[in-house]
C-alpha positions as CSV (number, residue, x, y, z in Angstrom):
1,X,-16.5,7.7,5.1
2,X,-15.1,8.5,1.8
3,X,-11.8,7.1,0.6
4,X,-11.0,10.5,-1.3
5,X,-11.9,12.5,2.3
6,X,-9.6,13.9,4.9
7,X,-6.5,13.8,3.2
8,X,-4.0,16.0,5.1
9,X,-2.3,18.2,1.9
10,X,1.4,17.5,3.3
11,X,2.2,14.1,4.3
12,X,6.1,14.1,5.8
13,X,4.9,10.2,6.3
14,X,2.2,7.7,4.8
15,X,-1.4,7.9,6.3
16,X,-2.0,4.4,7.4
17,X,-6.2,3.9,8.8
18,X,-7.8,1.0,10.1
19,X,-11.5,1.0,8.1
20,X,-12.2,-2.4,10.0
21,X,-10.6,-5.3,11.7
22,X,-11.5,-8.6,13.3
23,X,-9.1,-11.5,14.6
24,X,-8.8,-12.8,11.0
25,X,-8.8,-9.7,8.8
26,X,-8.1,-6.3,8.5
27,X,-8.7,-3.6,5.7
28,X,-6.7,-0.1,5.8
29,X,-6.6,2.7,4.1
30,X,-3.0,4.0,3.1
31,X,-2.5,7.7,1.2
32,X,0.9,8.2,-0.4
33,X,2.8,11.0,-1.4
34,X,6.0,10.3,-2.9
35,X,6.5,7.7,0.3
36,X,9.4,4.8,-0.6
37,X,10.4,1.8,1.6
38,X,13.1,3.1,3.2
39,X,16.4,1.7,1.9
40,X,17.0,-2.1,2.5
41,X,13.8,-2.4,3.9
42,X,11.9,-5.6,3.0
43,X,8.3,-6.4,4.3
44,X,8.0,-9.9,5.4
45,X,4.2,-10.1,6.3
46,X,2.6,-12.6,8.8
47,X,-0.8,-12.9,6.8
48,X,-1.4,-12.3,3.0
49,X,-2.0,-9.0,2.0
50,X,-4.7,-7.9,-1.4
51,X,-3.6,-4.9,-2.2
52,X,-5.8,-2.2,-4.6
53,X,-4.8,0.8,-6.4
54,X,-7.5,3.0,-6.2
55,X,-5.2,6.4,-7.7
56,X,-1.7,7.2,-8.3
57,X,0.5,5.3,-9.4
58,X,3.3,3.0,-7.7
59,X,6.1,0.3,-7.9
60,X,5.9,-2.7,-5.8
61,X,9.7,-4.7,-5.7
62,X,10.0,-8.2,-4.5
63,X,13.3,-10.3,-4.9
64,X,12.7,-11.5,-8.4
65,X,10.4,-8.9,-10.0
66,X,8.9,-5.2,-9.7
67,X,5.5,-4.4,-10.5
68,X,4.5,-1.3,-11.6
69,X,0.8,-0.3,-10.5
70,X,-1.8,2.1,-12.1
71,X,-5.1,3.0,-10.3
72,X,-7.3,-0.1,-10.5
73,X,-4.7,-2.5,-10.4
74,X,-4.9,-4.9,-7.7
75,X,-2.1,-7.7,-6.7
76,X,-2.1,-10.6,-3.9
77,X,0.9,-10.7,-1.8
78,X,1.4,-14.2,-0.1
79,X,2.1,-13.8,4.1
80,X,6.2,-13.8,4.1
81,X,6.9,-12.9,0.3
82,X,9.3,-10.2,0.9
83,X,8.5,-6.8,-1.0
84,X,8.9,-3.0,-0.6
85,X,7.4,-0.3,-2.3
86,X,10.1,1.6,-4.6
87,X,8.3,4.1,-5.5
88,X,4.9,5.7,-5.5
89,X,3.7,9.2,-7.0
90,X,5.6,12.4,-6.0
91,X,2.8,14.4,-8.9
92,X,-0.4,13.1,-7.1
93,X,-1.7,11.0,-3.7
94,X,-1.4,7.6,-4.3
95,X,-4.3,6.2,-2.0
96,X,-4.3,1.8,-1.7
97,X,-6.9,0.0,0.0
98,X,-5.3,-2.8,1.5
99,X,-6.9,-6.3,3.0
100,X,-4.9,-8.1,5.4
101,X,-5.8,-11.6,6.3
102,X,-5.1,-15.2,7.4
């Protein structure tokens, strides 16, 4: 599989794929377009999430700070740090590689 393949040109909500899992880890592919957290939301993760960039372009919130991502920026979210994602690319897919784990 290629992380560029089989992206659907509309989108009305984020593709989210399971590339592998175990009991302890899990790695997904998620594609973008435009796609916010929706109003008030917060993610409050059981496991710590590594999270790369690999195009687009998007902005991670958590209480104290945002973080505005570029492809090839990676970031590690501790399990129960509270984020959303305020905004990702509207011009482009914005396609993250994310590793979920204990």
């Amino acid at each position: 599989m290629n992380l560029f393949s089989e992206i659907p040109e509309k989108l009305p909500e984020e593709l989210i794929e399971v590339l592998a899992e175990s009991s302890h880890i899990r790695i997904e592919r998620i594609v973008s377009d435009g796609h916010t957290s929706a109003d008030g939301f917060w993610y409050d993760q059981e496991q710590n999430e590594w999270v790369l960039l690999v195009s687009g372009t998007a902005t991670l919130e958590f209480e104290e700070r945002k973080v505005d991502l570029k492809a090839g920026d990676h970031i590690l979210i501790p399990a129960h740090q509270r984020h959303r994602v305020e905004k990702t690319a509207a011009s482009e897919k914005t396609i993250w590689l994310a590793v979920f784990y204990d």
